[in-house]
ROMITOR-990453 format. One line per field, with one value per residue (C-alpha): residue number from 0; residue in one letter; x, y, z. Coordinates in Angstrom, 1 decimal, decimal comma. Example, Ala and Ser with C-alpha at 12.3 -4.5 7.8 and 13.67 -1.06 7.14 Angstrom:
<rs>
seq 0/1;
type A/S;
x 12,3/13,7;
y -4,5/-1,1;
z 7,8/7,1;
</rs>
This chain:
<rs>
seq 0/1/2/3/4/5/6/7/8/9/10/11/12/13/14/15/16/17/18/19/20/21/22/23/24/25/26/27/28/29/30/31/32/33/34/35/36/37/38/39/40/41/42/43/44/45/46/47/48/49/50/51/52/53/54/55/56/57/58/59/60/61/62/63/64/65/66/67/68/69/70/71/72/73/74/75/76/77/78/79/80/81/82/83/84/85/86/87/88/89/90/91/92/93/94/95/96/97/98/99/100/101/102/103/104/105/106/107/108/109/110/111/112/113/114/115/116/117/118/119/120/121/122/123/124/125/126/127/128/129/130/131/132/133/134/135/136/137/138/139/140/141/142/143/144/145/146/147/148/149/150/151/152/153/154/155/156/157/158/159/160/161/162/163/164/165/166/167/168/169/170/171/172/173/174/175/176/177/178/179/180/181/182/183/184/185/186/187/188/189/190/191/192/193/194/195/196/197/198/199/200/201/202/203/204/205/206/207/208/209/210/211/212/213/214/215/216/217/218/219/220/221/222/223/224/225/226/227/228/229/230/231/232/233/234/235/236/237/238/239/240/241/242/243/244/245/246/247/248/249/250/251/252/253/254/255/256/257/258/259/260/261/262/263/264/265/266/267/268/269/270/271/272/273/274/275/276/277/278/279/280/281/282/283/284/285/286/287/288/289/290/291/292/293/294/295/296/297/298/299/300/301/302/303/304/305/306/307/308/309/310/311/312/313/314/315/316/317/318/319/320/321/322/323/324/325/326/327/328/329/330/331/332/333/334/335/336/337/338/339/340/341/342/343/344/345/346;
type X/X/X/X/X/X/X/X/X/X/X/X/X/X/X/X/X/X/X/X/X/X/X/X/X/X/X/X/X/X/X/X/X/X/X/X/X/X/X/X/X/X/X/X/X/X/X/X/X/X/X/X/X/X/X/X/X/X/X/X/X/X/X/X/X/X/X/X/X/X/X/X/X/X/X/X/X/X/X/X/X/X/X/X/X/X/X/X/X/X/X/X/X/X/X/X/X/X/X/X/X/X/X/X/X/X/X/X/X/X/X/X/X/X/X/X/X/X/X/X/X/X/X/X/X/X/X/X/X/X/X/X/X/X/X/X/X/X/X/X/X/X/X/X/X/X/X/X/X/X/X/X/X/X/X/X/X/X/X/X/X/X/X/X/X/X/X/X/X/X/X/X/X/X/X/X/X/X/X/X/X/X/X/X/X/X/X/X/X/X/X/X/X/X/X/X/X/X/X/X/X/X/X/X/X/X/X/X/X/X/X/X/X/X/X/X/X/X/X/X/X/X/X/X/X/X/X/X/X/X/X/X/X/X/X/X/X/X/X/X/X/X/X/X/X/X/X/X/X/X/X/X/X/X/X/X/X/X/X/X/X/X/X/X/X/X/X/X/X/X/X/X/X/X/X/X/X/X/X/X/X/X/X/X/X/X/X/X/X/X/X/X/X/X/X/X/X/X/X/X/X/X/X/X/X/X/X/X/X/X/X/X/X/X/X/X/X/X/X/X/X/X/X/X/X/X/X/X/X/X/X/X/X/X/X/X/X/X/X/X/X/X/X/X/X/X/X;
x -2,0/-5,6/-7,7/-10,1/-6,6/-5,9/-8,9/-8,9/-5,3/-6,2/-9,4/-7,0/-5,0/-7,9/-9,2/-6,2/-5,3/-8,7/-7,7/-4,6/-5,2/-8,7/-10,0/-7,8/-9,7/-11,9/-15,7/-16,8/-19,7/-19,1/-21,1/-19,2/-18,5/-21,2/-19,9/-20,4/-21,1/-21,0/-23,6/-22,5/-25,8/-26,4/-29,5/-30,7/-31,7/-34,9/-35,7/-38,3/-36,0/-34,1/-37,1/-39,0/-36,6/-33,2/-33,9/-36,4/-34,0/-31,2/-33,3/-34,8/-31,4/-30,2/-32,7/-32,5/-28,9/-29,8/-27,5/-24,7/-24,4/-25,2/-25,2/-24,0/-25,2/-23,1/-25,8/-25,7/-22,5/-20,4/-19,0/-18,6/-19,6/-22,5/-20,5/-17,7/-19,8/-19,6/-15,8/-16,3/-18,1/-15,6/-12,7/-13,9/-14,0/-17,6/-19,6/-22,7/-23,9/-27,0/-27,4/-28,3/-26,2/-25,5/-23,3/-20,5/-20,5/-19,8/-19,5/-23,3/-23,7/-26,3/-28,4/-28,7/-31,5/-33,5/-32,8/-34,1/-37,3/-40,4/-39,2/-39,9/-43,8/-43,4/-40,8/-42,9/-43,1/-39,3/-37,9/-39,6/-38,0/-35,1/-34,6/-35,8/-33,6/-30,7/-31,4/-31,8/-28,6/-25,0/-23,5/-25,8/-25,0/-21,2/-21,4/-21,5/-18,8/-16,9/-19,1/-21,7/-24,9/-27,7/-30,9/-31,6/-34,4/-36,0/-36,9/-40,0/-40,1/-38,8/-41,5/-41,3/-40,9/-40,9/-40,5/-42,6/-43,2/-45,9/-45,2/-48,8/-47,2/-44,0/-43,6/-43,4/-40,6/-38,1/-35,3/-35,9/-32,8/-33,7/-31,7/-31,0/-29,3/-27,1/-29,0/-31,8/-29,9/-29,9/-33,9/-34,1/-31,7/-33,6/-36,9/-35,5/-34,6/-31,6/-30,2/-28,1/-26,5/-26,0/-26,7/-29,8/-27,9/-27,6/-31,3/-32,9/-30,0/-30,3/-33,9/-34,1/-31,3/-32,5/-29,9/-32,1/-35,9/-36,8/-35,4/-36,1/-36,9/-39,3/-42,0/-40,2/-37,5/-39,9/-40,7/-37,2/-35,4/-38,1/-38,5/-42,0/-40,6/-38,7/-41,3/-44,8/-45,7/-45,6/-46,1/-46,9/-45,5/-43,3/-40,3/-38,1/-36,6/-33,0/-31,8/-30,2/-27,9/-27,2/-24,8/-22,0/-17,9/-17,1/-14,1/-16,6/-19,3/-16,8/-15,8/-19,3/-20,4/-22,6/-25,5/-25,3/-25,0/-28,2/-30,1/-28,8/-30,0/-33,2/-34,1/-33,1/-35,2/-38,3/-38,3/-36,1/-37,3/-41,5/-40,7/-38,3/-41,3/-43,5/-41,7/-40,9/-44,4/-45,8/-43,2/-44,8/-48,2/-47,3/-45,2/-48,4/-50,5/-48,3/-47,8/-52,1/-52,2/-49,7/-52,2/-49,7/-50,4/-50,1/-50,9/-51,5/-50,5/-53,3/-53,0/-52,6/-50,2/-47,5/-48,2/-46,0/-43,2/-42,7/-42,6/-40,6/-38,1/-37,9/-34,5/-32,9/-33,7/-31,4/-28,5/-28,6/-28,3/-25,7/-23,7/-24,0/-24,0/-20,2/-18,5/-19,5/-22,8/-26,6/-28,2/-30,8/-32,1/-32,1/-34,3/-36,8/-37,2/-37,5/-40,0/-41,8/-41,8/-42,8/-46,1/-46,4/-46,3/-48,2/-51,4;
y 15,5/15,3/17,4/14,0/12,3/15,5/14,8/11,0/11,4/13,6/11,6/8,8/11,5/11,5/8,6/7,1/10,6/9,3/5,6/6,5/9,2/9,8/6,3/6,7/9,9/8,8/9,6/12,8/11,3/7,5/6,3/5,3/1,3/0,4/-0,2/-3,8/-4,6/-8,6/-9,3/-12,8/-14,5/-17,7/-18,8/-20,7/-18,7/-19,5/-18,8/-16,1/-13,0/-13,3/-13,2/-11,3/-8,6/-8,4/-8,9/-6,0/-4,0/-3,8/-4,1/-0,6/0,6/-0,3/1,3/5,0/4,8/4,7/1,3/2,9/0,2/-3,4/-6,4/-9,7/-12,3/-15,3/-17,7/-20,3/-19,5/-19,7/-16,3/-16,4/-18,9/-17,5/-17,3/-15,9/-13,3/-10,4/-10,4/-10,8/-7,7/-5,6/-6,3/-6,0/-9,9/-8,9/-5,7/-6,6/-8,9/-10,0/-12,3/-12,8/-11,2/-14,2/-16,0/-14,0/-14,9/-12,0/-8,6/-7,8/-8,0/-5,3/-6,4/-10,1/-8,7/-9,6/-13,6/-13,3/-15,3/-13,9/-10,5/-11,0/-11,7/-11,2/-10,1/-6,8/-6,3/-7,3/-5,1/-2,1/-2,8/-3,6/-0,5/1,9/0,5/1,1/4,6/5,3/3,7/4,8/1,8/-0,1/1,6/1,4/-2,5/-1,8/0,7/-0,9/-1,6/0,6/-0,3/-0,5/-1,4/-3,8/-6,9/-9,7/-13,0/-14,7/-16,1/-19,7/-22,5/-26,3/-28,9/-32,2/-35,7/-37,7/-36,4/-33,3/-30,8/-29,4/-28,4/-27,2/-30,6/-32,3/-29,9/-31,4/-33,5/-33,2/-32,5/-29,6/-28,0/-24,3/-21,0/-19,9/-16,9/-19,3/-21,2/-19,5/-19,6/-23,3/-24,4/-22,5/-24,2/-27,7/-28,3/-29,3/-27,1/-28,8/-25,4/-25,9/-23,7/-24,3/-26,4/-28,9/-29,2/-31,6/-34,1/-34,2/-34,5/-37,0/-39,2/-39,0/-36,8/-34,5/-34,8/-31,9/-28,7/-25,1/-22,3/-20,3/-21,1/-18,6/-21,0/-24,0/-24,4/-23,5/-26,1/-28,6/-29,5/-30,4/-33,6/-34,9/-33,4/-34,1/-31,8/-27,9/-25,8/-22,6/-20,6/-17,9/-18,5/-15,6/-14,3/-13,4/-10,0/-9,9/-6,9/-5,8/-3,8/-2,7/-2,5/1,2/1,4/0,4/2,6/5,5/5,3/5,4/9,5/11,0/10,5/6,9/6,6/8,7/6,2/3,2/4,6/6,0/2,3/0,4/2,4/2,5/-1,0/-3,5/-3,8/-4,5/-5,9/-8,7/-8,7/-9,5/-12,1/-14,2/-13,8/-14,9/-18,1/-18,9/-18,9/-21,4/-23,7/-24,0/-24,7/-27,6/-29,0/-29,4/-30,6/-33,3/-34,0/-32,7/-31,7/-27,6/-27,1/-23,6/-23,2/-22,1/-18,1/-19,4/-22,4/-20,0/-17,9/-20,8/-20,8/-17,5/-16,7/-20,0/-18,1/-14,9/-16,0/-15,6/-12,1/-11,4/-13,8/-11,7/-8,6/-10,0/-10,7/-7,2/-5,2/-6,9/-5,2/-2,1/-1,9/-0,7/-4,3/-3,3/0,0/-1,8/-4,2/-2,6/-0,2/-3,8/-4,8/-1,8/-1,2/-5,1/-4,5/-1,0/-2,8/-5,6/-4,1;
z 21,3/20,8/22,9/23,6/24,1/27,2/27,9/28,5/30,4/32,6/33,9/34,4/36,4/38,8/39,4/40,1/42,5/44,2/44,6/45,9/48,6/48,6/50,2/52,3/54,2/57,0/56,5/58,1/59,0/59,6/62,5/65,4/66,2/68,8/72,1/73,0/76,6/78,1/80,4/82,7/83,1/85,3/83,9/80,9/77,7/78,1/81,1/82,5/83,9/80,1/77,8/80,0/81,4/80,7/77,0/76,7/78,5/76,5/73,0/74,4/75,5/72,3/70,7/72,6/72,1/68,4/68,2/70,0/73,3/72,1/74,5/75,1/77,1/78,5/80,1/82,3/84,3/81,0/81,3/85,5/87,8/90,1/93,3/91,0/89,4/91,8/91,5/87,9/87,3/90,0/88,1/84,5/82,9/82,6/82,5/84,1/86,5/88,2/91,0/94,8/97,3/99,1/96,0/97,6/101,7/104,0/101,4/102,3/105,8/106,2/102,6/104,2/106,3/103,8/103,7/107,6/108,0/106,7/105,4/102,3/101,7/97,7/95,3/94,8/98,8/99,5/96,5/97,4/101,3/100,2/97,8/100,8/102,8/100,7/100,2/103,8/105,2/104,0/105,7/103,2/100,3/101,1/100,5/96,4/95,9/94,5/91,4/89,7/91,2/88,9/90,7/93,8/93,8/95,9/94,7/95,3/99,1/98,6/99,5/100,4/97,7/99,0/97,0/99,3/102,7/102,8/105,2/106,5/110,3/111,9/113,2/109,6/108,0/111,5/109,9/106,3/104,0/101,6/98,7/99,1/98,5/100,7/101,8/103,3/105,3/108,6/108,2/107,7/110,1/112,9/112,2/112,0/108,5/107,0/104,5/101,7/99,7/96,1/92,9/91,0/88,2/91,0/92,3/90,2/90,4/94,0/94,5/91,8/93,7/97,1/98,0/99,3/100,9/98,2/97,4/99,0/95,8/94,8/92,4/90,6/88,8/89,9/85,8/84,2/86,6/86,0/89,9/89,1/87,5/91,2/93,5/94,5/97,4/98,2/100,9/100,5/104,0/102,4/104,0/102,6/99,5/98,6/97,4/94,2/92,8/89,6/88,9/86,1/86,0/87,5/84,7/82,0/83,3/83,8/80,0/78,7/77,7/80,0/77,4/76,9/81,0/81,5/78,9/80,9/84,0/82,9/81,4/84,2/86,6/84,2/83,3/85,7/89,1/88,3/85,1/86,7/89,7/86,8/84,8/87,8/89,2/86,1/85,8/89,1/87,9/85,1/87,5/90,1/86,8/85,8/89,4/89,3/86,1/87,3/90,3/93,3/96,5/97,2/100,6/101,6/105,2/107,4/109,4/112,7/111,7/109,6/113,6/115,2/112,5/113,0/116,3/116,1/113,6/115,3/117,3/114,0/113,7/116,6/115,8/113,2/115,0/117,3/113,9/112,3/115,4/116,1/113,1/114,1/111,9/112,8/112,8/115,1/113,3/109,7/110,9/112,8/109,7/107,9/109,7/109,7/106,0/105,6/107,8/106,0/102,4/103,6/104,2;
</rs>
């Protein structure tokens, strides 16, 4: 035999060694497959706390984990329905949630002192409360063990859109039928309203059929939900807001290396509570620009009028002591330090 004939054969030899055994070696240093974590959103794609906050935030979590944890978002309830979605994220058929306390009646008692009248004076006031207060009482913090609690926020305080009665006094808001949350109910009711409770996907449908008299949100989701288009009138008196949570699954969380938790955290607390502030605030601008440039009425509520509805409110705060103090909880000491972080924040 030829020694270019040896030669020849014994390449062969090799290659076919290498097709055989050698593809199948793993890579010594193949990257890892990036985690992929589901986010169960209720609200539109477009809408402000998506492209202005939760979008950013994982992009830059993504980013520091150098493409190691990517996300998914499920919008507009397709994943969980909103009063579904803490249970959702507790037992794992989503990974993250976000959404206001008050989807899920009765597991907050001691957080739902911020839906009590006139708490809430803006999103940046009422989150900074609401995050103090948190860290200050066990008995509050005790509410979100069973999930992985990211960060705590406060809407906007929810104003007064009306479809054809303005509401300048007290006097005027008497009677009227007005879409809600949940979490503003007990504010409503004691000032004469009539709360109708339905999620935001059911707003517009029920101002625009008379349903309702008008709908009780903040400017915050006034654009995104197009309540400009069955609405005429708004009051600006700053009800309240409602406390949101976000928070992951504990199992999920718990599997993630300490590395990849430590960036999750450390983005969340640099970006998500003033960044959400901002992008709602912002929405808010745009939706009072578009209710002028469609020649409605905004009536800002006068110092000594928004006096009588809330001394006129104030009976709520204790029902609501009364209700949390009978299982056993602190009612009494987490508002006062409410309402003395409010004024504190206010000034």
């Amino acid at each position: 035999m030829s020694k270019r004939r040896v030669l020849i054969t014994g390449i062969g030899f090799i290659f076919l060694f290498i097709i055989q055994f050698g593809l199948s070696l793993p890579a010594a240093d193949a990257a890892p497959k990036p985690i992929e974590l589901s986010f169960a959103g209720t609200w539109p794609a477009k809408a402000a706390p998506y492209t202005n906050a939760f979008l950013p935030w994982s992009k830059e979590i993504t980013k520091r984990s150098n493409g190691r944890i990517t996300f998914k978002f499920y919008f507009t309830q397709t994943l969980a329905k909103d009063k579904d979605q803490y249970a959702a994220v507790r037992d794992g058929i989503a990974d993250f949630g976000w959404i206001a306390h008050s989807m899920t009646p009765g597991k907050f008692p001691l957080i739902s002192v911020m839906e009590n009248p006139f708490l809430n004076p803006s999103t940046f006031i009422g989150a900074r409360v609401l995050n103090e207060l948190y860290a200050k009482f066990p008995e509050m913090q005790k509410e979100h063990d069973d999930v992985h609690l990211l960060f705590l926020w406060t809407t906007m305080p929810y104003e007064i859109h009306t479809s054809k009665k303005p509401v300048r006094t007290l006097e005027d808001l008497k009677g009227l039928k007005l879409a809600c949350p949940a979490g503003a109910v007990p504010t409503l009711e004691i000032l004469g309203a009539v709360p109708v409770t339905m999620g935001l996907g059911d707003v517009y449908q029920a101002a625009q059929k008379g349903v309702t008299d008008g709908v009780a949100f903040a400017w915050g989701v006034y654009k995104s939900r197009k309540i400009y288009e069955v609405t005429k009138y708004h009051t600006n008196i700053h009800m309240s807001g409602l406390p949101f949570w976000m928070a992951m699954n504990k199992n999920r969380w718990n599997s993630l290396s300490p590395d990849l938790q430590k960036i999750v955290t450390d983005v969340t607390n640099e970006m998500m509570r003033e960044t959400l502030c901002c992008a709602v605030s912002k929405e808010g601008e745009i939706g009072r620009s578009i209710t002028r440039e469609r020649g409605h009425e905004i009536i800002e509520v006068p110092p000594e009028e928004r006096a009588r509805w809330i001394e006129a409110a104030k009976p709520a705060w204790e029902n609501w002591v009364k209700k949390v103090e009978v299982k056993g909880l602190p009612g009494r000491e987490v508002l006062n330090e409410a309402l003395r972080l409010v004024e504190k924040y206010s000034k």
